[in-house]
C-alpha positions in Angstrom: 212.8 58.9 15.7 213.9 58.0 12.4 215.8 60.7 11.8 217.7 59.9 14.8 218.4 56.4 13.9 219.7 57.9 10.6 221.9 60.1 12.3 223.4 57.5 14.5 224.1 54.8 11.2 225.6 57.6 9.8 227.5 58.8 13.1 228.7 54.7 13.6 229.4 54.0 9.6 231.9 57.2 10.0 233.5 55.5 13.0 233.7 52.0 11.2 235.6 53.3 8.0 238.0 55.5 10.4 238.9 52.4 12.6 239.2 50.4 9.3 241.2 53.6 7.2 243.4 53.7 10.7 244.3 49.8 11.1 245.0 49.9 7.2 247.5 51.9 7.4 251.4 51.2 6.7 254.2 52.1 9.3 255.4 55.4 9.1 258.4 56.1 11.5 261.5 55.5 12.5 263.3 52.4 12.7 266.7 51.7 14.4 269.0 49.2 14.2 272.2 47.7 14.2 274.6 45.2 12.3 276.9 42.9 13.8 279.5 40.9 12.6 283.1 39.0 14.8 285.0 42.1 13.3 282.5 44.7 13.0 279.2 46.9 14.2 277.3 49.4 11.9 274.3 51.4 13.3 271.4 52.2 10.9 268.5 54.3 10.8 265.4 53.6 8.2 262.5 56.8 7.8 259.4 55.3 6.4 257.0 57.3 5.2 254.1 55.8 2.4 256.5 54.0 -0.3 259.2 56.3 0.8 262.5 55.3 3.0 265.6 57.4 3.6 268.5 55.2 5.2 271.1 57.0 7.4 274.1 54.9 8.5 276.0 55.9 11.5 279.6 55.5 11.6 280.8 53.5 14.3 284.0 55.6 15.4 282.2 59.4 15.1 278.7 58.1 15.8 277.8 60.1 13.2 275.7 60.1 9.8 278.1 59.2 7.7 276.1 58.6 4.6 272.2 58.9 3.6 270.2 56.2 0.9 266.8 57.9 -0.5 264.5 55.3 -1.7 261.6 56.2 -3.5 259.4 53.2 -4.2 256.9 55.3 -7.0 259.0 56.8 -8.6 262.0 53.8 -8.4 264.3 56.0 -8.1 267.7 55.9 -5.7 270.0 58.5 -4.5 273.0 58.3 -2.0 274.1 61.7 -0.1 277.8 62.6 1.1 277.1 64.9 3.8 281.0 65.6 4.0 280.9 67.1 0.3 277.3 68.3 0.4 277.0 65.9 -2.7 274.3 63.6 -4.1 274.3 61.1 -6.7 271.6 59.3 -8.6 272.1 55.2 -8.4 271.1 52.9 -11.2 268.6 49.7 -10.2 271.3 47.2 -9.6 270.2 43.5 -11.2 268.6 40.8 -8.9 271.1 38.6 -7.1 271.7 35.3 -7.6 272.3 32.3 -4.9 273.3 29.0 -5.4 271.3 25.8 -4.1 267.8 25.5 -2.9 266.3 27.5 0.0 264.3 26.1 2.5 261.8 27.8 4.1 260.4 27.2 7.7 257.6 28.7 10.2 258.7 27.6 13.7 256.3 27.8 16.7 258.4 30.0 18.8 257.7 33.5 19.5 259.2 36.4 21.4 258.2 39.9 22.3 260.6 42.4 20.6 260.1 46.1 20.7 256.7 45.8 21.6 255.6 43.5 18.5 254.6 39.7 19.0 257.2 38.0 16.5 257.4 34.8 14.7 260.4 32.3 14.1 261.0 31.7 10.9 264.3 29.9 9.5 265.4 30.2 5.6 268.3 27.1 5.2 270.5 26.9 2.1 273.0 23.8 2.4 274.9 24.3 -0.9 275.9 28.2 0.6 276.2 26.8 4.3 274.0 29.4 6.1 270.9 29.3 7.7 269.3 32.5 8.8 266.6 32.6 11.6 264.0 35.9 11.4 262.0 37.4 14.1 259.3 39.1 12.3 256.9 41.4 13.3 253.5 42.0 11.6 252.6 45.7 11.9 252.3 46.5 8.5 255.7 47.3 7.4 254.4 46.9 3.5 257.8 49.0 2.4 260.5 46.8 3.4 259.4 43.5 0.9 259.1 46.4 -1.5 262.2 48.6 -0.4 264.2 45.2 -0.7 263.3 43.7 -4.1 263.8 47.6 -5.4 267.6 47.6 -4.0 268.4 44.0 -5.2 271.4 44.1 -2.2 273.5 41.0 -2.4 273.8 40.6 1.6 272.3 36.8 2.8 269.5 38.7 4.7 268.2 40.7 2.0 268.6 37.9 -0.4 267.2 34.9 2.4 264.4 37.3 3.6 262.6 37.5 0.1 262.3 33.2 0.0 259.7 34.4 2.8 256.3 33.9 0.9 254.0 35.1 3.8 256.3 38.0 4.9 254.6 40.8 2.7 253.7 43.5 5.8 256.5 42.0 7.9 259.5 43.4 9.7 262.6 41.6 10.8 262.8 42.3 14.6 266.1 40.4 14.9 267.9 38.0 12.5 270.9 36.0 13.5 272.8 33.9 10.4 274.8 31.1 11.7 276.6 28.4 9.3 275.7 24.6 9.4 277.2 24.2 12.6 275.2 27.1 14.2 278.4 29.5 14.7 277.1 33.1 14.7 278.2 34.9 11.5 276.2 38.7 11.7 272.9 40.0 13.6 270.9 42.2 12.8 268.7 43.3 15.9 266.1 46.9 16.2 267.1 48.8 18.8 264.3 51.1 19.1 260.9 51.8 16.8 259.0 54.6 16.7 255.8 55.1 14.9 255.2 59.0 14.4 254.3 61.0 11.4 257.1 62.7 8.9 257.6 65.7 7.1 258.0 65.1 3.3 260.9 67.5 3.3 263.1 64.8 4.9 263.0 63.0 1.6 264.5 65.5 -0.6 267.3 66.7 -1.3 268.9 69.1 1.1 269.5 72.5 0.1 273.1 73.5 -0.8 274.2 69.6 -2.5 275.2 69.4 -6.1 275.0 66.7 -8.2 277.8 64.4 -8.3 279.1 64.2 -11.8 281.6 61.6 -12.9 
C-alpha cells in the first residue's frame, strides 16, 4: 500500500511540473500582421522561437518577401537578408530613441477578443508630440517582443509608446491604432492571423548560397 501511494505522488508530482514547465512556456510561432497608414499598407511576418525572431516583410505590389530581419536576443546580434542578391549584412545596435514631453500611461476597462486572446485597452498619450496610441494587448506570454523591441531601439511611435507600458512584459499588441489629439487615425497596426507551432532552428540562419555584404 505504501508503495502504491509512492508511486502515485511520484506519478501526480511528474504531472504537476509538466503542466507548470507547459504553461511557462514563451510563444513560439508565427505571427502575422499588417501596417497601415492614409498612403500606405505593409504586411509582416514575425518567427518566434526562445529569444529568437526572424521578421519577413512582404512587399505590397509582388506580395512577396522582399526583405528578412534576424534577431537574436542572446547573442544581440542583427542581420538583414536581400533575397534578390542572395546577400546578408550584419547591423550595428542602433542607440535608444528619444521623444519629447511626458508620456502618459493608461489601463482602460475595455476588452475585446482578438485572434483568440482576451485583450486589454491600454492608451500611452504624449501632448507635446500630439499622438496618443491605444494597444490591444494580449497576455500569452510573448516574453520576446519587450525584449525584441528595446534590442532594435526602432524610432516608430509604437515601438517607442509601447515600452512606457510598465506591466506589458509577456504582452503582445493585438491591434494598435495612433490617432492625433483630435482622434484622426494616423497608422494601425492589426494581427491578422497567429499560430502557435514549433520551429526548426535552421530558419534562423543564414541561408545557404548568401555572402556577406561588404561595404
Amino acid at each position: 500500500m505504501k508503495k502504491s501511494l509512492l508511486k502515485l505522488a511520484s506519478v501526480l508530482t511528474i504531472i504537476v511540473a509538466g503542466a507548470f514547465s507547459s504553461s511557462a512556456q514563451s510563444f513560439e510561432g508565427v505571427i502575422e500582421f499588417k501596417k497601415q497608414s492614409a498612403t500606405d499598407t505593409t504586411n509582416y511576418i514575425y518567427y518566434v522561437k526562445d529569444n529568437q525572431v526572424k521578421i519577413d516583410e512582404i512587399g505590397s505590389k509582388s506580395h512577396k518577401v522582399e526583405g528578412t530581419f534576424l534577431v537574436d536576443m542572446d547573442s544581440k546580434t542583427m542581420m538583414s537578408l536581400n533575397h534578390e542578391r542572395k546577400l546578408y549584412m550584419t547591423n550595428n545596435n542602433p542607440a535608444a530613441p528619444t521623444s519629447k514631453g511626458t508620456f502618459a500611461v493608461k489601463k482602460g476597462q475595455n476588452v475585446k477578443n482578438l485572434q483568440g486572446y482576451k485583450c486589454s485597452e491600454y492608451t500611452v498619450t504624449n501632448q507635446e508630440e500630439g499622438t496618443i496610441i491605444t494597444y490591444w494587448l494580449a497576455d500569452g506570454k510573448f516574453t520576446f517582443f519587450e525584449k525584441m523591441l528595446r534590442q532594435l531601439n526602432r524610432k516608430d511611435k509604437s515601438s517607442v509608446y509601447f515600452l512606457q507600458i510598465q506591466d506589458a512584459k509577456n504582452m503582445f499588441p493585438m491591434l494598435s491604432v495612433q490617432t492625433d489629439l483630435t482622434g484622426k487615425e494616423v497608422t494601425k497596426l492589426e494581427v491578422t492571423k497567429i499560430t502557435k507551432k514549433p520551429l526548426e532552428p535552421s530558419m534562423f540562419e543564414i541561408p545557404k548560397g548568401y555572402n556577406k555584404f561588404e561595404k
